[in-house]
PLY file of the C-alpha trace (Angstrom):
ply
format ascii 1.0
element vertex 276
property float x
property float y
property float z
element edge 275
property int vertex1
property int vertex2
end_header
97.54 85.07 104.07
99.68 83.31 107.11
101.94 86.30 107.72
102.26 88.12 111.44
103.88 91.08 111.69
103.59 90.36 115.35
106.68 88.81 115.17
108.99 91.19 113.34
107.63 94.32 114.70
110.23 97.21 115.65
113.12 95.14 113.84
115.63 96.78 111.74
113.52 96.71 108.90
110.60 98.66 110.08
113.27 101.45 111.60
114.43 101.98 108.22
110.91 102.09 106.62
108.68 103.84 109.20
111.75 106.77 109.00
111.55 107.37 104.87
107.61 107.33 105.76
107.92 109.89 109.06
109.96 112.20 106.62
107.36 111.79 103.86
104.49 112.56 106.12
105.99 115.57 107.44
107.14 117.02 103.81
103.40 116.48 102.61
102.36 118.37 105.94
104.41 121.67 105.20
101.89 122.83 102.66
97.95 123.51 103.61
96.29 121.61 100.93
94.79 117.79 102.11
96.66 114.86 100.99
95.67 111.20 101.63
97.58 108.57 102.08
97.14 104.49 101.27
98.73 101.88 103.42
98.04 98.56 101.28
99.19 96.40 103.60
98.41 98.02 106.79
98.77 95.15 109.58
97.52 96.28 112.99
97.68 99.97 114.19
100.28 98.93 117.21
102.16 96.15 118.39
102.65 95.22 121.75
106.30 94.65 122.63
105.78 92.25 125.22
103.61 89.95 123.36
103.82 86.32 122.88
104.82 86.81 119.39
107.24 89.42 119.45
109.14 87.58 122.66
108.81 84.35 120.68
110.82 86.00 118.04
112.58 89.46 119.98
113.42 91.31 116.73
113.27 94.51 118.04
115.91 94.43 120.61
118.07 94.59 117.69
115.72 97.53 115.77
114.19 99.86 118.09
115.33 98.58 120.83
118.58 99.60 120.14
118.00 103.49 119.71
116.17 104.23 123.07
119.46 105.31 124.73
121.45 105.96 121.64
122.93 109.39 120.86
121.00 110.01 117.30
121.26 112.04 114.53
118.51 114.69 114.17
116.49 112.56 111.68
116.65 109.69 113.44
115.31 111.63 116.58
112.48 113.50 114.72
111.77 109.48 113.79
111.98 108.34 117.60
109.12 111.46 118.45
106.76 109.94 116.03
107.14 106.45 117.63
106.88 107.59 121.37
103.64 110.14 120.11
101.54 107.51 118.00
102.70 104.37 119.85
100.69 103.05 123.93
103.42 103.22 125.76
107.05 102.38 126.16
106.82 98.64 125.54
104.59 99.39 122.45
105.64 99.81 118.36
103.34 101.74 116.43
102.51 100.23 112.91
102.92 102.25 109.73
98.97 103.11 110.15
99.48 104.20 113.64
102.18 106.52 111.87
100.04 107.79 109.03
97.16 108.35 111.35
99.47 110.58 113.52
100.73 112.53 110.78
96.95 113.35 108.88
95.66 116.90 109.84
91.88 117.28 109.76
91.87 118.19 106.30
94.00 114.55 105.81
92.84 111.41 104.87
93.74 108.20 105.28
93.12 104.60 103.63
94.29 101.45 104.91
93.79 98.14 103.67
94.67 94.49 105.61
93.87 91.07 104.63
93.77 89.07 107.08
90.63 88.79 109.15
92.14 88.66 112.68
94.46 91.85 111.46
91.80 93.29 110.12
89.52 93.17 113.26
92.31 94.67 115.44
92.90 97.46 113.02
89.43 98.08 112.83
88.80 98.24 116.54
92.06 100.58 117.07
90.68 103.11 115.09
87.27 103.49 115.67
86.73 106.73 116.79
89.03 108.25 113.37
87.17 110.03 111.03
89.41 110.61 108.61
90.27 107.08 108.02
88.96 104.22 106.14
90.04 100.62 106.84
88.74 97.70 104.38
89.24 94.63 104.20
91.20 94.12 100.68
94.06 92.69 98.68
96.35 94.94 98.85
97.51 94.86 95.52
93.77 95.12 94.16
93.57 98.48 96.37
96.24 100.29 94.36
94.21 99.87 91.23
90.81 100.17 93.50
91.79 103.83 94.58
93.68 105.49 92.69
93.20 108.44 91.97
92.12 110.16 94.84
90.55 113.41 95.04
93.41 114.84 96.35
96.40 115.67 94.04
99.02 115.28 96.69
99.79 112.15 99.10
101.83 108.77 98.99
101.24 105.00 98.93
103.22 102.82 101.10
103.61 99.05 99.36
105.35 96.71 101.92
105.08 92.90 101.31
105.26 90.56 103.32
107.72 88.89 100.69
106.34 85.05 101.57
105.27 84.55 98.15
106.66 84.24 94.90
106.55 86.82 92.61
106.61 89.71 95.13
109.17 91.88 92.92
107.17 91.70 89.31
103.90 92.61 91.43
105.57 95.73 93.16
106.91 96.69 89.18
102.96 96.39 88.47
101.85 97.96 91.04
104.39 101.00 90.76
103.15 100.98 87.00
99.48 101.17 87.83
99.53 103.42 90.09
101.89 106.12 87.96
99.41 105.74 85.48
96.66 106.59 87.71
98.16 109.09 90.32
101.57 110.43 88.45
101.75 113.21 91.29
101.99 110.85 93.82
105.12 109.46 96.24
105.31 106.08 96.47
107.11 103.93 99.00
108.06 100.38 98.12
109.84 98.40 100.79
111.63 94.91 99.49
113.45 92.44 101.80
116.87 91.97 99.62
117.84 87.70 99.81
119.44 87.85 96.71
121.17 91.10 94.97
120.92 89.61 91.56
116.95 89.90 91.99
117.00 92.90 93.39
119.17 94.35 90.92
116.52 93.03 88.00
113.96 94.37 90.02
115.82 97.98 90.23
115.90 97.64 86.68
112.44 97.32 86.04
111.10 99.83 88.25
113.55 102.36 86.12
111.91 101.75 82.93
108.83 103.37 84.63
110.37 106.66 83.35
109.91 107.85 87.17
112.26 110.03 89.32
113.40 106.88 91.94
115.20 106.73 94.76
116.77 103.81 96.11
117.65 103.35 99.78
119.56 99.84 101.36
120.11 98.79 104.18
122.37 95.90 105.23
123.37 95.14 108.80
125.11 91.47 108.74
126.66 89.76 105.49
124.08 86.99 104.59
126.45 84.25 105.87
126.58 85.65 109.38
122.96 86.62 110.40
119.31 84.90 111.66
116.87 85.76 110.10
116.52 88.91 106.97
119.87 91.04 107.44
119.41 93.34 104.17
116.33 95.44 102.75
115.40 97.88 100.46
113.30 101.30 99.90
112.48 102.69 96.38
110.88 105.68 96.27
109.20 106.91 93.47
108.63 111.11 93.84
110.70 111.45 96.28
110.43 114.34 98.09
113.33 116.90 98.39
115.16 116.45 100.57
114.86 112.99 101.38
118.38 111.35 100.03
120.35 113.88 102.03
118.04 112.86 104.99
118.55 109.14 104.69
121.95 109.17 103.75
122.47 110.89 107.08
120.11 108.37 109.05
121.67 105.23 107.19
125.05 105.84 108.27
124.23 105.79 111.73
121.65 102.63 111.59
123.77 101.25 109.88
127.07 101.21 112.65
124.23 100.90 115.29
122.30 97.83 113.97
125.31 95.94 113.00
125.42 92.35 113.91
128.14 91.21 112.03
131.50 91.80 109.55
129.39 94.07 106.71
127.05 96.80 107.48
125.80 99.67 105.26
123.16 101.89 103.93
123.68 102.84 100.42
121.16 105.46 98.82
121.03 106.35 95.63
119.39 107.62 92.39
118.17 105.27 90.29
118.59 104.53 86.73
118.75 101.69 84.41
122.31 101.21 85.20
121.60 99.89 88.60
0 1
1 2
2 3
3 4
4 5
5 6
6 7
7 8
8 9
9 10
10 11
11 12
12 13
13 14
14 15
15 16
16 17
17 18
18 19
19 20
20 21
21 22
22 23
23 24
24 25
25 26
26 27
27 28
28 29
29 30
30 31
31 32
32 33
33 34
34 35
35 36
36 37
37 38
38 39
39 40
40 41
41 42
42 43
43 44
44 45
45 46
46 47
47 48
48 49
49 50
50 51
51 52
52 53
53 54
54 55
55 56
56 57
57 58
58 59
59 60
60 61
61 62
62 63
63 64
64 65
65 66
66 67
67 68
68 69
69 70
70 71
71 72
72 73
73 74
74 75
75 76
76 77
77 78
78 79
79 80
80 81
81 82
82 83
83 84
84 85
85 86
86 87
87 88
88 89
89 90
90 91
91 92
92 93
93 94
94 95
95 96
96 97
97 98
98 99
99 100
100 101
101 102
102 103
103 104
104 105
105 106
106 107
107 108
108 109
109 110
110 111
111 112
112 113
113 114
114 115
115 116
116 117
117 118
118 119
119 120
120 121
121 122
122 123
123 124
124 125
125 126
126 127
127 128
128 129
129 130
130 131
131 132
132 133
133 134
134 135
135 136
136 137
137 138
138 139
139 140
140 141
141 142
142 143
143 144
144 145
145 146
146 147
147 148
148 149
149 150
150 151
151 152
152 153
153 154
154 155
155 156
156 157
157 158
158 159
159 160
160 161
161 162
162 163
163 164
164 165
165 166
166 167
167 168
168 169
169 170
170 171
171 172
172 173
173 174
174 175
175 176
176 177
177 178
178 179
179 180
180 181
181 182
182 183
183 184
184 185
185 186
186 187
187 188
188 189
189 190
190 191
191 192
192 193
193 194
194 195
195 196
196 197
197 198
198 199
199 200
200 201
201 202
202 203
203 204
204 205
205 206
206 207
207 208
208 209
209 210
210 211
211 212
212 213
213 214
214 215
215 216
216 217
217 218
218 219
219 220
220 221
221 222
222 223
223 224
224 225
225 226
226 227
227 228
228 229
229 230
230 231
231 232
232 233
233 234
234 235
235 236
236 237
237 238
238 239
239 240
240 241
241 242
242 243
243 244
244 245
245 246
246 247
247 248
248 249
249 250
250 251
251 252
252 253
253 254
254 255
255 256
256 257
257 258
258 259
259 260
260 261
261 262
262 263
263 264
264 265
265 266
266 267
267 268
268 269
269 270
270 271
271 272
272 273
273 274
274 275
């Protein structure tokens, strides 16, 4: 596996994502029992902002950059408080681990899995003193089959792809599959980068015929014409907690006028059927 997230860190994309996964965290958190959570594509635990990568490719001047000194809705600041607490410092973007990690109590666990060796080694390193986390070494898409079900009957998976390789949309269907089958109780996250709506309108599809209760949450900040580089992505959320589509309808009307780069910008959340 090539991909860096080095170079997209912070961007629009992650906003949108780390958010849904902030709210999630803190919904599992309001009730005493443990709950674990599995990041199959984990990355690094923190980025550094002023990086060779990420100034070879500033994405998140346009993502997080953007929100430091903006006036934000209260999700969007409860967002902002988990960046600033589980990120190094100001020029730093915490990963989705370095999110998890800040959300698990002591009773919590966490699971995160990263491919690639260098990535791996880093994430390793950056949390060596947590006890309540396990990193490995794995494909993420093995994982999901590898570890579910956990002990615990409450928690969430986050699936993000890198989306470099073919295929991507009928393994996320899979994966969603396996792991209902495994862990029905659980929340799962699935992040998508949307190049074509046709696709991702097959793919919406698919996911429906799980039978699960999905949510479905875009985010578009340029028409495809008009913007560098991936303008539009996507959130399905299978078990969504409540509370959650009220929450990002909220945030996505605000990203969405903030992060705009171009004639068409918009967030559109909704329930999911086969009719999508």
């Amino acid at each position: 596996m090539n991909y860096r997230h080095a170079y997209h860190a912070g961007n629009f994309a992650d906003v949108w994502k780390h958010l849904a996964l902030v709210f999630c965290l803190d919904h599992l958190a309001l009730k005493e029992a443990p709950f674990r959570v599995l990041d199959v594509f984990a990355g690094i635990g923190c980025y550094d902002l002023k990086s060779d990568e990420a100034q070879r490719s500033p994405e998140w001047q346009d993502g997080i950059g953007r929100l430091w000194a903006a006036e934000a809705p209260p999700v969007v600041r409860r967002y902002l408080e988990a960046v600033v607490s589980a990120g190094d410092g100001p020029m730093t973007y915490p990963g989705s681990p370095a999110l998890i990690a800040q959300g698990l109590r002591r009773q919590d666990k966490g699971l995160f899995c990263e491919l690639h060796p260098e990535d791996f080694q880093a994430l390793t390193l950056y949390f060596s003193s947590s006890r309540n986390l396990k990193i490995e070494c794995r494909d993420g898409w093995e994982a999901i089959r590898a570890h579910l079900p956990p002990i615990e009957r409450r928690g969430l998976v986050l699936i993000d792809p890198p989306f470099e390789q073919k295929g991507e949309f009928a393994r996320l269907v899979q994966a969603l599959n396996d792991g209902l089958e495994r862990w029905a109780t659980g929340t799962y996250i699935l992040w998508h980068a949307d190049k074509d709506r046709d696709q991702t309108r097959h793919y919406r599809a698919a996911l429906a015929q799980t039978g699960a209760r999905l949510l479905g949450a875009d985010l578009q900040v340029a028409a495809p014409h008009e913007g560098v580089g991936l303008v539009s992505c996507g959130l399905t959320i299978a078990n969504p907690p409540f509370g959650l589509e009220d929450a990002l309808k909220e945030a996505g009307a605000y990203l969405a006028a903030l992060f705009s780069r171009g004639s068409v910008s918009k967030a559109e959340i909704a329930q999911i059927s086969g009719r999508w």
